[in-house]
N, C-alpha and C positions, 0 to 999 in steps of 0.2 A: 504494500500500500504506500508506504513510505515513498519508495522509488518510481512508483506512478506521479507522485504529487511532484515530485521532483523533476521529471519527465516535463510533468506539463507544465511548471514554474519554466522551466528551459522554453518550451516551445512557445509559452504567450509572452515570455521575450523576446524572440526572435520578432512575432507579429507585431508586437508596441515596436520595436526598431522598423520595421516595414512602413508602418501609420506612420512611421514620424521621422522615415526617412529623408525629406526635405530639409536639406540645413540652409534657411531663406539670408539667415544673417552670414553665415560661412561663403554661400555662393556667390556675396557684393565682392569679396574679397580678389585680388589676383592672386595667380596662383602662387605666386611666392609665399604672401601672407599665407594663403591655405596651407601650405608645407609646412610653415613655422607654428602655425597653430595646430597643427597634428601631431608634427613632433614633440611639441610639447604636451598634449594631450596624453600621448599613448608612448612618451620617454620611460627609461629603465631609468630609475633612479640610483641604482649601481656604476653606471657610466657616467664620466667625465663628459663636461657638453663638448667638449673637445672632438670625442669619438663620436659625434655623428656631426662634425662641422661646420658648426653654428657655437657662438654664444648666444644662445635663444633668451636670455634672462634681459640682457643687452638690447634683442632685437624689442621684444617685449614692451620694453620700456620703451623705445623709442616709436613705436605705433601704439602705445598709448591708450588713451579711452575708446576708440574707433574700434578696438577688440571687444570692449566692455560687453556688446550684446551679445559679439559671436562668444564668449564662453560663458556670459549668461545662457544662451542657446544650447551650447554642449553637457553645461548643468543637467540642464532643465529636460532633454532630452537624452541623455547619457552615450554611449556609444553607438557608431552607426551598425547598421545590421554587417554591414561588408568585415568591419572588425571584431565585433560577435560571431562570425564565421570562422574568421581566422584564429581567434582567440580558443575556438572549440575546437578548430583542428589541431592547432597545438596543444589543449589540455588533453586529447584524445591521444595525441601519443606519446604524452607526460605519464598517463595514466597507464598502457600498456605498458614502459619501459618502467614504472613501480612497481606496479605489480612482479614483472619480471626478477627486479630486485629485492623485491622483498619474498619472494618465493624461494630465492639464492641465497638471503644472507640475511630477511630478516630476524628469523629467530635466532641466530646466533646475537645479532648486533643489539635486537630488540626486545629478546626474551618469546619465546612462545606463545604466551598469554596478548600480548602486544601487537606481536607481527600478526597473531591469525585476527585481532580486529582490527588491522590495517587493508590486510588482503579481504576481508568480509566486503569492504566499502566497496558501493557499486560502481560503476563505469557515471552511472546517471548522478547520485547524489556528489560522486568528485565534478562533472562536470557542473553541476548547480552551483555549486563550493567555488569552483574555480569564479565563473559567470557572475556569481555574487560579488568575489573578492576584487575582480574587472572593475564592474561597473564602481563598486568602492573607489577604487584607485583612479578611474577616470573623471569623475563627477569631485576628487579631493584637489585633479591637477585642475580643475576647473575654475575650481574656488583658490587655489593657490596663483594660480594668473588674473584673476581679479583683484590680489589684494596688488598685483603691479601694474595693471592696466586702470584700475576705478576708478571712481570718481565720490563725489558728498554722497551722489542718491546710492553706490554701489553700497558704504558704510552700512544704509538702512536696512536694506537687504542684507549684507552680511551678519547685521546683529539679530534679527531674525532669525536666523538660523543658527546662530550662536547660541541663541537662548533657552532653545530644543534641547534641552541636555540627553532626552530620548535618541535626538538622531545621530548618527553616526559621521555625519557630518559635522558635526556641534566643535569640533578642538580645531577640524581644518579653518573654519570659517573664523572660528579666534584668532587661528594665528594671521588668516588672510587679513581681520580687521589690523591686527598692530601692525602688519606690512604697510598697508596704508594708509594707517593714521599716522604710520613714520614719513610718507610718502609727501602725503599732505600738507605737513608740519612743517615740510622742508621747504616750501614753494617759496 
């Protein structure tokens, strides 16, 4: 039962990314801007910006409030469906090559008790997991490029959602606020 719900958590995100695949504010953009707000979107925060060729924090800054909607936009609608694709093909064979490892070595590494409820985990509720942990990290790079693109009305919005100590969002949107109130401060 579990793994069904999970199933169809997957699949009625795939269709809200379909409904809401129109990114009206991304599309004004040339496609430079578009590159640099994807990269920053969907960056590894283990790499140096270095290694993908940009200082994107730089670029950021200097396009300014004119990003303000498109990652209000990106927020608000989270990933596109093309990177929720990509994102499940790759956790699908994250998931394969764990299991395979853990089949190998997890009971030694993890104990028996461990490894068999790691290998128990389905294919579906890892990719729910993963999908979940996605959109998390896309909709924090969101809010994290608003507290250097915003503006006075961004602050409002961002305390709003700061205030939600329920949502998961609530610590990015703090710290996006002191980005910008450092931002601000300085003009």
């Amino acid at each position: 039962m579990f793994q069904v719900m999970l199933a169809l958590l997957f699949a009625l995100s795939l269709s809200h990314a379909h409904a809401q695949e129109v990114r009206a504010e991304l599309s004004k953009q040339p496609p430079d801007v578009r590159q640099i707000v994807s990269t920053w979107l969907l960056k590894d925060c283990d790499l140096p910006q270095q290694a993908v060729g940009l200082n994107i924090r730089s670029r950021l800054t200097e396009l300014g409030q004119r990003l303000e909607p498109v990652f209000w936009e990106a927020y608000n609608l989270g990933p596109t469906v093309q990177e929720i694709e990509q994102m499940a093909t790759s956790a699908r064979t994250a998931y394969a090559a764990r299991q395979k490892w853990l089949r190998e070595h997890g009971e030694e590494l993890l104990g028996r008790e461990e490894s068999q409820r790691q290998v128990n985990v389905g294919e579906e509720e890892f990719l729910a997991r993963e999908l979940q942990n996605y959109t998390t990290v896309y909709k924090s790079a969101a809010l994290a490029a608003l507290g250097i693109t915003g503006t006075e009305q961004t602050l409002v919005r961002l305390r709003d959602i700061a205030a939600n100590q329920q949502s998961l969002d609530a610590s990015t949107a703090q710290e996006a606020i002191r980005s910008l109130g450092d931002r601000l401060q300085r003009r």
